[in-house]
C-alpha positions in Angstrom: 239.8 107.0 94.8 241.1 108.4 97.6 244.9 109.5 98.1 247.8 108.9 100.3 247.2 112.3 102.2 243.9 112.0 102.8 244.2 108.3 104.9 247.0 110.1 106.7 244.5 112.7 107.6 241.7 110.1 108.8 244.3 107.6 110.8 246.0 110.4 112.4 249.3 109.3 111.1 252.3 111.9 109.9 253.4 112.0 106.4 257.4 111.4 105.9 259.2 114.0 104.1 257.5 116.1 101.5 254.3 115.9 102.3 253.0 117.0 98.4 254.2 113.7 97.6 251.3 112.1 99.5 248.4 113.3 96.4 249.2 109.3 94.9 246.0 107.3 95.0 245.5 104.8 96.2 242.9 101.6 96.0 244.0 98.6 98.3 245.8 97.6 101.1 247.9 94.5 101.8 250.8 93.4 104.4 252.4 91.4 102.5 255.0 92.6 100.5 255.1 90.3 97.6 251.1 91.3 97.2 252.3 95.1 96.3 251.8 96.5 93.5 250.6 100.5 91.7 248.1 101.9 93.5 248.3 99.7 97.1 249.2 100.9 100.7 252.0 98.4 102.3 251.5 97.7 106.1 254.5 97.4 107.3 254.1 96.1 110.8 255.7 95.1 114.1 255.7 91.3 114.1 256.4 88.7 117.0 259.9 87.8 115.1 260.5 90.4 112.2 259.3 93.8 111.2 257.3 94.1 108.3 259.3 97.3 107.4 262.0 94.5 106.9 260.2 93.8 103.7 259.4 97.5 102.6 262.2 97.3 99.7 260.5 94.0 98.0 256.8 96.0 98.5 258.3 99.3 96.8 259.7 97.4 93.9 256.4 95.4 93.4 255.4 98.7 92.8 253.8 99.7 95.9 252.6 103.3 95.9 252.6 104.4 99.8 253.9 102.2 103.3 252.1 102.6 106.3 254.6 102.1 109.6 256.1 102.8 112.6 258.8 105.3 114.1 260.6 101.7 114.2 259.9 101.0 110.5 261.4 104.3 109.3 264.9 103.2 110.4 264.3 99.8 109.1 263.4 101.2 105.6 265.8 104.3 105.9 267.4 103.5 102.4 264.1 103.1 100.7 261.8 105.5 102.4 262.2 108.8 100.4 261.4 106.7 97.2 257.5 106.8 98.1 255.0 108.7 100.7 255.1 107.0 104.2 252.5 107.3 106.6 254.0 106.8 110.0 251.8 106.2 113.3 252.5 104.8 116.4 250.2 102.2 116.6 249.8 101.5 112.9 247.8 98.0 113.1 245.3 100.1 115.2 244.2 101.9 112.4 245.4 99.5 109.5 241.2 98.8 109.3 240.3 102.1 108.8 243.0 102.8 106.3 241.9 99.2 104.2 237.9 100.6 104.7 238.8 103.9 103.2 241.3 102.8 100.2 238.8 99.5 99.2 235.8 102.9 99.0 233.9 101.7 102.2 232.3 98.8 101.2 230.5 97.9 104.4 229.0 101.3 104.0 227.2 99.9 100.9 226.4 96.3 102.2 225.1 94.7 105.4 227.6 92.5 106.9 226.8 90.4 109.4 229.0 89.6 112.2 228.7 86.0 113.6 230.6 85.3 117.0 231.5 82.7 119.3 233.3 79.6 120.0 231.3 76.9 118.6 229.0 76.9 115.5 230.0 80.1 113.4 230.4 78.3 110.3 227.4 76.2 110.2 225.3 79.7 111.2 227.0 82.1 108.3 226.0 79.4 105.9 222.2 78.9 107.3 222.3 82.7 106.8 223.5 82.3 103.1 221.0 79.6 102.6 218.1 82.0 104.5 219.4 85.0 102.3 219.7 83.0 98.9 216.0 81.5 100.0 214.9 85.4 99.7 216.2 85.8 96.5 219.2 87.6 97.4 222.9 87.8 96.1 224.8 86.3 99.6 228.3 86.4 100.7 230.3 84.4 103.2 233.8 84.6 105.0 234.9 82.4 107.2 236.7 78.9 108.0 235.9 76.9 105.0 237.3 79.9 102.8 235.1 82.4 100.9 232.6 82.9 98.6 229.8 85.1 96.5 226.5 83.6 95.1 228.3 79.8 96.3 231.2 80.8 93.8 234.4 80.4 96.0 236.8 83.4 96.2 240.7 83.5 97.3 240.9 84.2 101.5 243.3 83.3 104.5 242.2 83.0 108.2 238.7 82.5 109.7 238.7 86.4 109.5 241.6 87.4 107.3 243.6 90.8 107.8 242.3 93.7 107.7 243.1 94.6 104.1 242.1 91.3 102.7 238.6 91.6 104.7 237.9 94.6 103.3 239.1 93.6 99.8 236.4 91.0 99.9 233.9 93.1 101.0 234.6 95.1 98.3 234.7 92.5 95.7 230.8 91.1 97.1 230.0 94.8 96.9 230.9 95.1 93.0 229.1 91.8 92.5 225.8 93.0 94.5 225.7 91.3 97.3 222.5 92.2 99.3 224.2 90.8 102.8 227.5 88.8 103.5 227.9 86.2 107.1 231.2 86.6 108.1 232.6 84.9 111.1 234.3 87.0 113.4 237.1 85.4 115.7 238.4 86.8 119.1 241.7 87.0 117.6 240.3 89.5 114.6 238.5 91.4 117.2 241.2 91.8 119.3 244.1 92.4 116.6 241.9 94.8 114.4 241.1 92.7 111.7 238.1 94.0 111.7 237.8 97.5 112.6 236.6 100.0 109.9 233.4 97.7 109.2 229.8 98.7 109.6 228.2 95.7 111.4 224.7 95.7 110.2 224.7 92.5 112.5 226.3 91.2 115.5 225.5 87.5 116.4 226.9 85.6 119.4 226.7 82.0 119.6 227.9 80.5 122.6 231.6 80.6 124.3 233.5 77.2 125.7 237.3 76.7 126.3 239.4 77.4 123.4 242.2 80.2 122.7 243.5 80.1 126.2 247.1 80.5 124.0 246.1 83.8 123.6 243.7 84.8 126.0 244.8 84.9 129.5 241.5 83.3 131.0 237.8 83.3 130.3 236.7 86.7 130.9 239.4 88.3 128.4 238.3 85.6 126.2 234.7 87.2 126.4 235.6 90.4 126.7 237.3 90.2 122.9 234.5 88.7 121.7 231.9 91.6 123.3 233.8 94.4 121.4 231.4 93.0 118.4 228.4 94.9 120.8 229.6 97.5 123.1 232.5 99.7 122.9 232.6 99.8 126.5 233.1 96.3 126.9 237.4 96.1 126.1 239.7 99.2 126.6 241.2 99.6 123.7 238.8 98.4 121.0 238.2 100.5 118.1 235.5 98.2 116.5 232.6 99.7 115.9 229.7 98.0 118.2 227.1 96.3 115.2 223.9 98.5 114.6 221.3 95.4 115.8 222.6 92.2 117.3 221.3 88.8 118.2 222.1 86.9 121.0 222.2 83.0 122.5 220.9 83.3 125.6 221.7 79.0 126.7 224.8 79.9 128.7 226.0 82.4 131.2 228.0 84.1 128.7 225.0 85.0 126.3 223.0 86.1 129.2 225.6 88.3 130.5 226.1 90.0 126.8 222.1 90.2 126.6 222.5 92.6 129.6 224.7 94.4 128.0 222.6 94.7 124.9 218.9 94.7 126.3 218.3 95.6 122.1 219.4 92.7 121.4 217.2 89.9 119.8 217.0 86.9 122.1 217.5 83.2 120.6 217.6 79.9 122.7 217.1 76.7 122.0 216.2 74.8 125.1 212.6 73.4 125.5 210.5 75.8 127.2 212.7 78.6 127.2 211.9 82.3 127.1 213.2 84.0 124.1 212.5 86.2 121.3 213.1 83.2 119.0 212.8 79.8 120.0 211.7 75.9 118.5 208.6 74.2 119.6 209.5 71.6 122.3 208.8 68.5 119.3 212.0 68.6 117.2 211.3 65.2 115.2 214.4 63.3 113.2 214.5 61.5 110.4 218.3 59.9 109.6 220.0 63.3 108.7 216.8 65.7 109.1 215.2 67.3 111.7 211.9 69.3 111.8 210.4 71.8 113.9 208.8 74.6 114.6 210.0 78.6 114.7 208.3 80.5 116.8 209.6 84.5 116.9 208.3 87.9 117.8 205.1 89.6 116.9 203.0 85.9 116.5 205.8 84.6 114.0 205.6 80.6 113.5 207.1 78.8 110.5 208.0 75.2 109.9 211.5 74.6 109.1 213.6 71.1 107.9 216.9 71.4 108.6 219.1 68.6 107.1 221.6 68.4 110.3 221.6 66.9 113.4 221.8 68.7 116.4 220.5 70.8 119.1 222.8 73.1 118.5 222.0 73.4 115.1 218.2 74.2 115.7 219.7 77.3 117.6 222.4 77.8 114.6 219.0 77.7 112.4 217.2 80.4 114.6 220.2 82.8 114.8 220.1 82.7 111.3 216.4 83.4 110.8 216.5 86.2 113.6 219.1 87.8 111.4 217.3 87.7 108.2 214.9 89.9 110.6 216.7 91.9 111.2 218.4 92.6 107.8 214.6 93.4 107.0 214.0 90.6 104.6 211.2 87.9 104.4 211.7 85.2 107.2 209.1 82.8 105.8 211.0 83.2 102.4 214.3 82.4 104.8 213.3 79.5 105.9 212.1 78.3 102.9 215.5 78.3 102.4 216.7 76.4 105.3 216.4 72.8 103.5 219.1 73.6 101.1 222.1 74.2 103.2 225.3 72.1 102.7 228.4 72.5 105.6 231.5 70.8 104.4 233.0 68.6 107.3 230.3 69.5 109.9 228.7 65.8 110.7 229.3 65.0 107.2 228.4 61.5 106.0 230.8 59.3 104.6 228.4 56.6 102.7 230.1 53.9 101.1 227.2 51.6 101.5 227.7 50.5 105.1 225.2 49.6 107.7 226.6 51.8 110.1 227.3 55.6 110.0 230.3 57.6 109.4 230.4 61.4 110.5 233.2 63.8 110.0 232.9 66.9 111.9 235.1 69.8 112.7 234.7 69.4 117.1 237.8 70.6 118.2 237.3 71.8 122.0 235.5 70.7 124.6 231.9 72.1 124.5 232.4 71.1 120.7 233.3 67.7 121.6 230.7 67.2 123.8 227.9 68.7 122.0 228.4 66.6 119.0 228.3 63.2 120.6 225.5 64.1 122.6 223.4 64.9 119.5 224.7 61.6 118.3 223.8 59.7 121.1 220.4 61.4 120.8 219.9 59.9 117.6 222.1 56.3 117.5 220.6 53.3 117.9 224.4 51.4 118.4 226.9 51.9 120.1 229.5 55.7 119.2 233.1 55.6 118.8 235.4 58.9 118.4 238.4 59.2 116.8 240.1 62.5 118.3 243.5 64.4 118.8 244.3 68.2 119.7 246.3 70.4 118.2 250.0 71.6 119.0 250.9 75.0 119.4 247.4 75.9 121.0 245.8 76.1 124.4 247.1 73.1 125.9 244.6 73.3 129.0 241.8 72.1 126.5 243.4 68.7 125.8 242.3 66.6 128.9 239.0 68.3 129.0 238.4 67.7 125.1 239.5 63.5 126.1 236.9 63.9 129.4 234.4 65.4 127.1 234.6 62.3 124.5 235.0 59.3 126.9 231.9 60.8 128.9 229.8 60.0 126.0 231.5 57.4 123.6 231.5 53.6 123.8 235.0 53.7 122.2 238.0 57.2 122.1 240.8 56.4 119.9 243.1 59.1 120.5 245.3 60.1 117.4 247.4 63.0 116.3 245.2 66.1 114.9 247.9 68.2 113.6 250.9 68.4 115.8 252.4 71.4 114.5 256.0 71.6 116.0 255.3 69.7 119.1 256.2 66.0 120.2 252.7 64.3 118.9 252.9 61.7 121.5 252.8 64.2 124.5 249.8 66.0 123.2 248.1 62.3 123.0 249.0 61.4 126.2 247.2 64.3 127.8 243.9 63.8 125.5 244.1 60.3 126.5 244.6 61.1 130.5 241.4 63.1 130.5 239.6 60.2 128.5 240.8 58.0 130.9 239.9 59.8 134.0 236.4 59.9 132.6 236.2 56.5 131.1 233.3 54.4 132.8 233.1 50.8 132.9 231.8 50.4 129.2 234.3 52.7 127.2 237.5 51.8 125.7 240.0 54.1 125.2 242.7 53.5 123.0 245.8 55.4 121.5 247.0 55.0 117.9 249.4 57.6 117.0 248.7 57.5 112.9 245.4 59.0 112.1 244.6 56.5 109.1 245.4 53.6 111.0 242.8 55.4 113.6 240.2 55.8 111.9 240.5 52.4 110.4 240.4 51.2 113.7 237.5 53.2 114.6 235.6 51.6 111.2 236.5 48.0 111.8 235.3 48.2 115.0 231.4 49.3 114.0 228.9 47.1 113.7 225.2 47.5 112.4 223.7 50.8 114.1 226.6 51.8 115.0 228.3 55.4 114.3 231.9 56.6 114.1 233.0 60.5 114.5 236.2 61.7 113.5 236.3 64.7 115.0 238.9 67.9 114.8 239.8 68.4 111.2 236.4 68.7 109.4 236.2 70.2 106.0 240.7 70.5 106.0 242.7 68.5 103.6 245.8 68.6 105.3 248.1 67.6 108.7 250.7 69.9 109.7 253.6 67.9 111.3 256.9 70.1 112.0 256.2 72.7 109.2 255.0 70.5 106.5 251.6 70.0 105.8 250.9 66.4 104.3 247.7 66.1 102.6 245.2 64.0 104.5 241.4 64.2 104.4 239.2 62.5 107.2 236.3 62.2 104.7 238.6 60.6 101.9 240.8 58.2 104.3 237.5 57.2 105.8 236.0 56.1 102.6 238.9 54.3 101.5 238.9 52.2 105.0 235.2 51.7 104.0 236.3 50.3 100.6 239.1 48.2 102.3 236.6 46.8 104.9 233.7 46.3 102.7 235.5 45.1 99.4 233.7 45.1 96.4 230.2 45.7 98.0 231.4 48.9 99.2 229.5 51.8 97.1 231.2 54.5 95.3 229.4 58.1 96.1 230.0 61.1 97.7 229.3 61.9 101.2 226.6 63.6 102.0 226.8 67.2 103.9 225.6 67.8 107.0 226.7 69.9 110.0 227.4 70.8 113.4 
């Protein structure tokens, strides 16, 4: 346990009043007031449209045993203030990670978490990691998109990285249930907004970095700048992260090369034929339907034959991150890789089977490099023709939405441009610019087409298949929703397209599940 005082003391943040007061203990962390209760710190902090102090009399009558605030929160919480210790700081989301670390007992302290970074292919690599880890015998945790979870048993989480107190509140609960090692992805956003500050990377990977997030990053560079604070503390005034002990690195685009010069420690991955790396795949990658097969190569003389059962390029460097990491944790890469086989991805070039003699693939793509790095693995593999169903979300970067249309209509035989989830924007003015840049891409042989409803889409999309064929839905992957002005309708690509399978196919369509796979 560790009292009120004593995160004062190690945040740098005065104690209101009576400072005596501040001996309560404390053991969590949350900023959400309704979450309060004995024994938790509130965050009470400055938001876009309210202050969280606003909230500070719902926390304290949940039961909330300290707030943590600004000067501006004391006067917001002046008739509440003296009725529990308040840690005030001028920057109080700068140091709300440290504070969550120390109340939750340090958990990274007692763990290895691994840090996994960059714009594409963060999900699929922490769960190869959980598969590699699990393949070792070990307890394995994960936090990221798809949600969270301990030995494959799912736990309660928010975000791709959630807030600082809930991060650290699941670290803690992987700690108690002896997690050897837990993948979590790490966004720019939790980098940048201290999400994540307090935690011990054992790990840092980077991945790769495309267009995306330009909503909140000004260009490129800030965009990679947020995402280097995961490997040197030099990299982003400003960042109190603290840089991961080892790190592994992509070196297939500029970006990774530029971070490998930065951290000349680092492990070096790539995935390209012939390339020079500390971990690479022998130049025959072989495929069979939804498996591929090849062969690790990595320091000292290492070799190892892996079957990964997803598609991709990509993924064969997804597959090699993962095994460089297990290396670096220390643990048996053979034993990881024996592992390998085993992973499942939801809504990462997931199968949707209903007994047709085409294929159906529902994958998460939703920016350009994504885009484009899907269908080209597809195209790799098809034997037919490709159609995409796409849209682009509202309320995001809006630069990405012609280049994401280019991106599909540069590979596909058919882009049927839908609505992904509009958020509070006009629908039909985010298609129009997806479509645009399909257009201006669109050779001779590919069709684009708009169809606002995202059912009617992908039924569209299906009844135009024939045998070899293969249909991606791309954007929405593993979510079972479709936010339209603040309401989230339920809507699954992976259910909507089986039930235009059963609708096309009638009663020799096959009931099953889909079958995982990954991008």
């Amino acid at each position: 346990m560790i009292t009120a005082a004593q995160v004062a003391d190690a945040v740098q943040a005065a104690v209101l009043g009576d400072r005596a007061g501040a001996d309560v203990d404390l053991a969590g962390a949350t900023v959400r007031a309704q979450d309060s209760s004995p024994g938790i710190l509130f965050a009470a902090l400055p938001g876009a449209r309210v202050h969280g102090a606003s909230f500070g009399a719902t926390a304290i009558e949940a039961g909330a045993s300290a707030v943590l605030t600004d000067p501006e929160g004391i006067g917001l919480m002046a008739a509440v203030a003296d009725r529990v210790p308040v840690l005030v700081h001028p920057d109080p989301r700068s140091v709300l990670g440290t504070a969550s670390a120390l109340v939750t007992g340090d958990p990274s302290a007692h763990l290895d978490v691994v840090g996994i970074t960059g714009t594409s292919g963060k999900t699929t690599t922490s769960y190869l990691v959980e598969a590699a880890l699990e393949g070792c015998g070990a307890i394995a945790g994960l936090i990221g998109t798809t949600g969270s979870r301990i030995a494959g048993r799912p736990l309660p989480s928010r975000l791709t990285t959630p807030e600082a107190p809930e991060f650290q509140a699941l670290l803690a609960r992987m700690r108690q249930e002896n997690a050897r090692a837990v993948a979590a992805e790490i966004s720019s956003h939790a980098l940048r907004l201290g999400r994540v500050d307090g935690t011990r990377f054992a790990v840092g990977a980077f991945l790769n970095l495309s267009q995306d997030h330009l909503d909140f990053h000004p260009d490129m560079e800030d965009y990679f700048r947020a995402k280097c604070r995961l490997f040197d503390a030099e990299a982003d005034p400003g960042s109190s992260v603290r840089p991961a002990e080892r790190a592994v690195v992509v070196v297939d685009d500029e970006w990774g090369r530029r971070l490998h010069e930065m951290r000349p420690d680092a492990a070096t991955v790539s995935a390209e034929p012939g390339a020079t790396a500390d971990w690479t795949a022998g130049e025959s990658v072989t495929t069979e339907r939804d498996t591929q097969r090849f062969t690790v190569h990595g320091p000292e003389g290492f070799t190892a034959e892996v079957e990964l059962p997803i598609l991709g390029r990509f993924n064969v460097a997804n597959a090699l991150v993962a095994l460089a990491i297990v290396d670096a944790l220390g643990v048996d890469v053979h034993a990881g890789a024996a592992g390998l086989p085993h992973v499942r991805v939801p809504g990462r070039l997931e199968a949707v089977v209903r007994g047709q003699d085409f294929r159906v693939l529902v994958d998460y793509a939703h920016k350009p490099g994504a885009v484009a790095a899907v269908l080209r693995s597809v195209r790799a593999q098809a034997i037919g023709r490709i159609a995409v169903v796409l849209g682009a979300g509202g309320d995001r970067d809006p630069g990405k939405r012609a280049h994401m249309g280019a991106a599909a209509a540069e590979v596909a035989d058919l882009v049927v441009v839908t609505d992904d989830n509009p958020r509070t924007e006009d629908p039909s003015s985010i298609r129009a610019a997806v479509r645009a840049g399909a257009e201006s891409a669109a050779g001779d042989r590919t069709q684009v087409l708009e169809i606002g409803d995202r059912g009617a889409a992908i039924g569209a999309a299906i009844d135009w298949a024939r045998t070899g064929d293969v249909v991606v839905i791309a954007g929405k992957g593993h979510e079972t929703g479709q936010e339209i002005h603040g309401v989230v309708h339920p809507f699954d690509d992976r259910s909507r397209a089986a039930e235009e399978l059963i609708r096309r196919l009638g009663s020799t369509a096959r009931q099953g599940e889909t079958e995982d796979s990954s991008s």
